[in-house]
N, C-alpha and C positions, 0 to 999 in steps of 0.2 A: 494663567499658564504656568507661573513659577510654583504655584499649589500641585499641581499636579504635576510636574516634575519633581519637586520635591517629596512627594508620595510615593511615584516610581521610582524615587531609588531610595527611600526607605524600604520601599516592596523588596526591590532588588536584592538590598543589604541584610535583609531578611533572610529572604532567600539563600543567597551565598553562603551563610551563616551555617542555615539548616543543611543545606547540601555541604558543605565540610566537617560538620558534626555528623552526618549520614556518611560521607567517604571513614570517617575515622572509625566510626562503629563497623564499616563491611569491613575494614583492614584486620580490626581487634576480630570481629566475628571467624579472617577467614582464619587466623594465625592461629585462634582456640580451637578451628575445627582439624588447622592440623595436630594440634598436640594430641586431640583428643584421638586420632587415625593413628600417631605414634604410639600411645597409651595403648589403642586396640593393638596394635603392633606387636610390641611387645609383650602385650598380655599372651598375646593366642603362641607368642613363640613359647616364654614362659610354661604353658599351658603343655605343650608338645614336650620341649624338654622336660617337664614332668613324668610324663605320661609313657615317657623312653625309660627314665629310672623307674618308673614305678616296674616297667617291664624287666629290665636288670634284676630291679631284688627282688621281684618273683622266681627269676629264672636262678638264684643264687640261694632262695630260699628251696627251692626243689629239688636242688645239687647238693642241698646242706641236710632236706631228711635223706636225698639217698643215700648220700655218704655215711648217715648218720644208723643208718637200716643192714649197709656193708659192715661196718664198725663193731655194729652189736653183734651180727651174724659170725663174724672175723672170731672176737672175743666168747663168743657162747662156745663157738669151735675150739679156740683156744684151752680153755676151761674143761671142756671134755676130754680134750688130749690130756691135759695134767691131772684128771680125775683117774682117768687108766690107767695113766704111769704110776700114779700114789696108788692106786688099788695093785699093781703087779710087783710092788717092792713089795706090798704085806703080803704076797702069797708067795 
């Protein structure tokens, strides 16, 4: 009788063992699965706030040829006005 008591609660203590190493593993398991939801987290916000600049300097790159299309237009205008007025001093 004391044999087999003595076996059950080596079984036991076995047992308890494994299941406290198994609680400790689901704790670690769940704690990485949040980091890893935080990780996607921030990635996807990261992602979006990108994705808002990227839209920004397109829209400042567009502003920048048109400005840049007024400018020369402005100046070509310019240029011709002072090409006249130098052409009517020599006549």
């Amino acid at each position: 009788m004391t044999a087999s008591l003595s076996n059950f609660q080596k079984c036991e203590n076995a047992y308890n063992i494994a299941r406290t190493k198994y609680e400790a593993a689901q704790a670690e398991l769940s704690a990485l699965e949040e980091v890893l939801e935080t990780s996607k987290r921030n990635a996807r916000d990261a992602t979006e706030i990108m994705q808002e600049k990227l839209r920004d300097v397109n829209l400042l790159r567009t502003q920048k040829g048109v400005d840049d299309r007024e400018r020369e237009l402005k100046l070509v205008e310019l240029m011709g006005k002072q090409k006249q007025s130098t052409l009517k001093r020599w006549l």
